[in-house]
C-alpha positions in Angstrom: -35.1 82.7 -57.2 -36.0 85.4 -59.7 -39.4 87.0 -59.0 -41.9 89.1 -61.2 -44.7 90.9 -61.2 -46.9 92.0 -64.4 -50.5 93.3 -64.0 -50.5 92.7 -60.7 -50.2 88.6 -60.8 -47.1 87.2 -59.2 -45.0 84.6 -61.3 -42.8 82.4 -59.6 -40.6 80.2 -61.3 -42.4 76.4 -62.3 -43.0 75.2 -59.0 -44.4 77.7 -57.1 -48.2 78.1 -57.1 -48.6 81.9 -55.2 -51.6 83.4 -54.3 -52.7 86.7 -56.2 -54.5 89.2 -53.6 -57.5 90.5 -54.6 -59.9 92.6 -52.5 -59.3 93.3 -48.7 -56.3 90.7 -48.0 -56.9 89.4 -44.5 -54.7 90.1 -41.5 -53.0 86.9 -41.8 -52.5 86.6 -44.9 -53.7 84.2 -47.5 -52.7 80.3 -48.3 -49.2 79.7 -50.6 -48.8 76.6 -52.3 -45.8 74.8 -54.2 -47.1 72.0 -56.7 -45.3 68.9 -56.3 -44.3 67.6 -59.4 -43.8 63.6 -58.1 -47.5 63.3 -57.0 -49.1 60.9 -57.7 -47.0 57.5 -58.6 -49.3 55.5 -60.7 -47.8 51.9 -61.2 -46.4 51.2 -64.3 -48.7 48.6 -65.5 -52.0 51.1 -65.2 -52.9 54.3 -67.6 -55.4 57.0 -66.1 -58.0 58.0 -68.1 -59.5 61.8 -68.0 -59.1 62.6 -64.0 -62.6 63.6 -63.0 -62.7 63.8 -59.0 -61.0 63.7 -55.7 -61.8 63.0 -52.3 -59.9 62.8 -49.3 -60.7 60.2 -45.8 -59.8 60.4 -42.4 -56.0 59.0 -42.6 -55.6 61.7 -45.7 -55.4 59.0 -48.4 -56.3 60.8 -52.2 -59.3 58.7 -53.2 -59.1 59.4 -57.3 -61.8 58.8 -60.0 -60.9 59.0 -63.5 -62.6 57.8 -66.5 -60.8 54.6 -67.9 -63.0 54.9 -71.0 -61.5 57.8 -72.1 -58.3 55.9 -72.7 -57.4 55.7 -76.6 -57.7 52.3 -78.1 -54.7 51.1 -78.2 -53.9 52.0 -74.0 -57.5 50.6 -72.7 -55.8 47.0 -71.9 -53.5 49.1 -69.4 -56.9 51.2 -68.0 -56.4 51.3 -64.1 -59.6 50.8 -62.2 -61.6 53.9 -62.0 -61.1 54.0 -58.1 -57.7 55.3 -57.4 -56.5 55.1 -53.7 -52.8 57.0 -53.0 -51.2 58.5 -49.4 -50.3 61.9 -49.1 -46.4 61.2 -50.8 -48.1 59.7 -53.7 -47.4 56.1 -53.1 -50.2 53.6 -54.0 -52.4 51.9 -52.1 -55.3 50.0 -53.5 -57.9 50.0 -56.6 -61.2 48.6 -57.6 -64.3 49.8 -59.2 -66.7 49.2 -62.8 -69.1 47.3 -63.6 -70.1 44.9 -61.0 -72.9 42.2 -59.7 -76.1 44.4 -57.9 -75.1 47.3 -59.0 -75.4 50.3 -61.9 -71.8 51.4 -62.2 -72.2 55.2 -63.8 -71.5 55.3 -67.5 -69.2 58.6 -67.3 -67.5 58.4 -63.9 -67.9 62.1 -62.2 -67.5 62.6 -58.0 -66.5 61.1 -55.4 -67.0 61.4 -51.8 -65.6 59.5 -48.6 -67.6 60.2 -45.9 -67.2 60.5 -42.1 -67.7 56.8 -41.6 -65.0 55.6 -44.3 -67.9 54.4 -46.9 -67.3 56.2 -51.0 -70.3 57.6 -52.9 -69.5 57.8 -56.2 -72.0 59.8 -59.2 -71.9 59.7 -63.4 -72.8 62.2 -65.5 -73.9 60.5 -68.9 -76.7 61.7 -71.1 -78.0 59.8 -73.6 -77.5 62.6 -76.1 -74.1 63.1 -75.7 -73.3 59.8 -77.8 -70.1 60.2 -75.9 -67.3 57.2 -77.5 -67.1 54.0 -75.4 -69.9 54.8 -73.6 -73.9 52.9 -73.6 -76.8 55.5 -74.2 -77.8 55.2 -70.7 -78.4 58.0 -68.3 -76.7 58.2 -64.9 -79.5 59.1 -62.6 -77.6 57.3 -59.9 -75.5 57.6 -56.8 -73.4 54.1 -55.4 -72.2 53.4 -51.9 -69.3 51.4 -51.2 -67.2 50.4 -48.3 -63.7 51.1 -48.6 -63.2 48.1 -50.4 -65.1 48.5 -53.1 -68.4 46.5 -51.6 -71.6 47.6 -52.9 -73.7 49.3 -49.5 -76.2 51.1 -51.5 -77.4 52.7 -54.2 -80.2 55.7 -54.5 -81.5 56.4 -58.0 -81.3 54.1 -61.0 -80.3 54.7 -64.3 -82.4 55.8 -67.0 -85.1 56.1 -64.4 -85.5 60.2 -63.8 -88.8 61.7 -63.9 -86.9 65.1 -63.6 -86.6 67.8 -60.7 -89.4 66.1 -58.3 -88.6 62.9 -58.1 -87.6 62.2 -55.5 -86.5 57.9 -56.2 -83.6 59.2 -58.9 -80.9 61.7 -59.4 -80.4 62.9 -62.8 -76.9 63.7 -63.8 -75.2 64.0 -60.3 -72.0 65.6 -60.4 -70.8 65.9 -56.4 -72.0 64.9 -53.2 -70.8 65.1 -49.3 -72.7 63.8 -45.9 -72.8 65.8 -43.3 -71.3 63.9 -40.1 -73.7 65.8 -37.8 -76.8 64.4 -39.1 -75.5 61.7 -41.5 -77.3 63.4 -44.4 -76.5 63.2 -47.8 -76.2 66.2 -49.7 -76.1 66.0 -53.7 -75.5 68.9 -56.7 -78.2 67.2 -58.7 -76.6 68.4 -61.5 -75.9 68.3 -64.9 -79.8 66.8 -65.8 -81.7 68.1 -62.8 -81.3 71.8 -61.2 -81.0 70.8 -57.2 -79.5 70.0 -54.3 -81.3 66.7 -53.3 -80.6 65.6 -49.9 -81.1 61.7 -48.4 -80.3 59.6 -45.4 -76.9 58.6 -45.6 -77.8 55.1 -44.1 -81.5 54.3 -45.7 -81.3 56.5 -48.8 -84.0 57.7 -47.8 -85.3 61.0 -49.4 -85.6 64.2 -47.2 -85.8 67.4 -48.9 -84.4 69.4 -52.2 -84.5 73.0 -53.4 -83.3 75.0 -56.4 -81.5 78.5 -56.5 -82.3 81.0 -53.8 -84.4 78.2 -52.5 -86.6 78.2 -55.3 -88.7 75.3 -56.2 -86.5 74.1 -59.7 -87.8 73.9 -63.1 -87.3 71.0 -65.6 -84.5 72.0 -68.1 -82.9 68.9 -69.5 -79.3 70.2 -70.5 -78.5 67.5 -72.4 -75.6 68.1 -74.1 -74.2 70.5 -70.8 -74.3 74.4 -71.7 -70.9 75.9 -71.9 -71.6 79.7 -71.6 -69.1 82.6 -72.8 -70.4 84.9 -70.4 -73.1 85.6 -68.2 -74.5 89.0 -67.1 -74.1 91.6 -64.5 -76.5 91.1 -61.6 -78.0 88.6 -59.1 -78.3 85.8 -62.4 -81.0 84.0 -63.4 -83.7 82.2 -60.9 -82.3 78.4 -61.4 -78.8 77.1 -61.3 -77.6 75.3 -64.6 -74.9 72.7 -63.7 -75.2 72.3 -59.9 -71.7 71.1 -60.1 -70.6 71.1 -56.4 -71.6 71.1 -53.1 -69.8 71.2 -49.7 -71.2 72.2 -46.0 -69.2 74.1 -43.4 -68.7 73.1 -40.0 -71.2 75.6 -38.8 -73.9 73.9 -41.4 -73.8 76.5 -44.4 -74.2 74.6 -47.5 -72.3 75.8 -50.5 -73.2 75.2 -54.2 -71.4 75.7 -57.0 -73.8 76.9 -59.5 -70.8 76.2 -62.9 -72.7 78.0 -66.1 -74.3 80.5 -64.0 -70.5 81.1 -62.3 -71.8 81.7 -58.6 -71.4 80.3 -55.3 -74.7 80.1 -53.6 -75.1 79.6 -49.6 -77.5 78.1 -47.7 -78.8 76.5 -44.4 -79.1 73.0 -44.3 -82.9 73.6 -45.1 -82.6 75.1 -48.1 -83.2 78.6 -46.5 -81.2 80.8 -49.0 -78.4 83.1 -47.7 -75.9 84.6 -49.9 -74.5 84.5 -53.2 -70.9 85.4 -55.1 -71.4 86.0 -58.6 -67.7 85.8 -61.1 -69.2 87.3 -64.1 -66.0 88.4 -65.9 -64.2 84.5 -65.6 -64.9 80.8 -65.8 -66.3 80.4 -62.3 -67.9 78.2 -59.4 -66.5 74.7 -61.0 -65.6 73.3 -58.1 -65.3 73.8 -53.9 -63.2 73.1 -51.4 -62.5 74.6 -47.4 -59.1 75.5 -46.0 -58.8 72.5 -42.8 -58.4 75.2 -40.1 -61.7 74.6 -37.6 -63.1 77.9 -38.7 -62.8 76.8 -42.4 -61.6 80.3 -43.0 -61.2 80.4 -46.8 -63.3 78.8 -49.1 -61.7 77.6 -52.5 -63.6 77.9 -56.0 -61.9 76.2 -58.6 -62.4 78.5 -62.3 -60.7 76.3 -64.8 -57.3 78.5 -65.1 -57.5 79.2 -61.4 -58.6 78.9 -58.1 -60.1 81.5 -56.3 -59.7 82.2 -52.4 -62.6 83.2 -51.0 -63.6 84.7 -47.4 -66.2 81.7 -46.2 -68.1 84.1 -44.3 -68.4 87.2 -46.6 -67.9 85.1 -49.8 -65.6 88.2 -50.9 -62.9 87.1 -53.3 -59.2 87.7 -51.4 -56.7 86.1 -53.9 -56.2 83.4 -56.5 -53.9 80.7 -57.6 -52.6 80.7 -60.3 -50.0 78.2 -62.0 -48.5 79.7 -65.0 -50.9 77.1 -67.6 -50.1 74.2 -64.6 -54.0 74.3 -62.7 -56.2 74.7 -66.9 -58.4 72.0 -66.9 -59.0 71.9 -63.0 -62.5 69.5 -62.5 -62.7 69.1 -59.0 -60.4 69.8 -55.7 -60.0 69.0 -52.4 -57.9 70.2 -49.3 -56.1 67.2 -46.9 -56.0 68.2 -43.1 -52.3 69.9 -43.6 -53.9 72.2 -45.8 -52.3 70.6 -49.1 -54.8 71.5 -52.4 -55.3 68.4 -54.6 -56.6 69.2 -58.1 -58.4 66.4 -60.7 -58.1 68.5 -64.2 -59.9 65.6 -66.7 -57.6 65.1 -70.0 -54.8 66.9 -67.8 -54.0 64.4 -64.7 -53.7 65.0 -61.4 -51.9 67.9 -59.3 -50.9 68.3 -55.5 -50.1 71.8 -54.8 -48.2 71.5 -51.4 -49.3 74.0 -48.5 -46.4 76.2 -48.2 -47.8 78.8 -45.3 -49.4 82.5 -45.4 -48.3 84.9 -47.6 -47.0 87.9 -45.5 -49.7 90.1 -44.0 -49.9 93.1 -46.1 -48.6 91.9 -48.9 
């Protein structure tokens, strides 16, 4: 297989998704992946809208939420459900999801979560003045919880209901959410409307704390329509996030956010206490986050549109990229099975599963 190098980024025929090394490479190298162009196998009868997030559960079944709205007229009578369910080879396994009884199903579908306990959060982020096609001027200020099978177990927020950043009854925008198995917490990048983390009782709902950038109490900025920024400056950034897009928390309880317009990765405790930052000035940034499966959760990945970043999780310092020759553009949201396998929702671009292939070669 023929194999070049120009400015330093490694191409590798179609298939093969190698990591660039940046910055001090570690001993062991960093992860390899190989996208696997069969992944997923939608049945024929079904059409995906735009891809908007991934999640993973404990057997490694891809949970998948698209946006069946986004379909073009003439395909919305083949829209799958917006809950997608396949196994690791791409084969299906179940759907469900929309507008229901008891229930505000989001308006713009946006993450999804399975948690420790099997049960799906799913967020929107719709804002009224958007006047997005197909979609009702209602704001998604919401979060759902379902059991596997699509049964309504909760919901925290309601729609059209946000008083902004301190209330603490309603999201506003959410874009991403995890629980924490340790505490059964819910943690939530609240988000496109608000500019928090929020963070609940995964089993009342009940609220428990929130906090801005570098733990700072956040200001009411209503970004409706979303910024999209061309660049940001040099230094620390500014005192709030705008976009709180993701969030994930180590096993040893740090609690990552992906600030998107502001193109950092924030750290903190659980509490809020602030810790460290990685600011991406020069590149689309901090879209979305995801941890390698080894127990140490060595390498933190940052999804920047065109690529994904490979991060040291303890230092935050950038170690190498993935890049796919145009295949990763549009990349939403990821996530990382417990073989280590990358699984990438890119929005008007589908779905990709970029196979764990091994380390690169120490050194290299």
């Amino acid at each position: 297989m023929k194999l070049t190098i120009r400015g330093g980024v490694v191409f590798l025929a179609f298939t093969v998704v190698l990591p660039v090394m940046l910055g001090q490479q570690p001993a062991g190298g960093v992860p390899m992946f190989q996208v696997d162009p069969s992944w997923p196998k939608v049945p024929a009868k079904w059409k995906l809208g735009d891809a908007s997030s991934i999640g993973i559960d404990a057997q490694d079944r891809v949970w998948v939420l698209h946006r069946p709205r986004t379909l073009p007229a003439d395909q919305s009578a083949m829209a799958a459900p917006p809950v997608m369910v396949f196994d690791g080879a791409g084969n299906f396994a179940q759907a469900w999801g929309g507008n229901g009884s008891g229930y505000e199903w989001p308006q713009r579908e946006h993450g999804i979560h399975i948690d420790h306990k099997g049960f799906v959060w799913i967020g929107g982020n719709n804002c009224i003045g958007r006047n997005l096609p197909g979609l009702q001027p209602i704001s998604d200020d919401q979060v759902l919880k379902f059991s596997p099978d699509g049964k309504l177990v909760m919901q925290i927020g309601r729609a059209s209901r946000s008083k902004g950043n301190a209330d603490t009854r309603n999201l506003h925008h959410p874009a991403d959410a995890v629980v924490v198995p340790r505490t059964n917490e819910l943690f939530v990048a609240d988000g496109y409307g608000n500019h928090r983390v929020a963070v609940f009782d995964a089993e009342t709902g009940a609220f428990k704390r929130l906090w801005g950038a570098f733990g700072n109490k956040p200001e009411d900025l209503d970004q409706c329509p979303p910024p999209s920024l061309t660049s940001v400056p040099d230094g620390p950034g500014p005192q709030q996030f705008s976009i709180v897009h993701a969030v994930r928390v180590s096993n040893d309880g740090t609690v990552y956010v992906a600030d998107r317009e502001n193109r950092r990765v924030q750290a903190f405790t659980t509490e809020g206490k602030f810790l460290q930052q990685r600011v991406n000035a020069s590149a689309p940034f901090a879209r979305n986050l995801a941890f390698s499966p080894d127990p140490q959760q060595q390498f933190l990945y940052v999804g920047g549109g065109e690529e994904i970043f490979i991060l040291n999780r303890k230092t935050l310092e950038i170690v190498g990229s993935v890049k796919g020759g145009g295949l990763l553009t549009g990349g939403h949201q990821i996530a990382t099975d417990s073989k280590g396998n990358l699984y990438v929702a890119q929005t008007a671009r589908g779905l990709q599963k970029l196979a764990f292939k091994g380390m690169s070669p120490p050194g290299r």
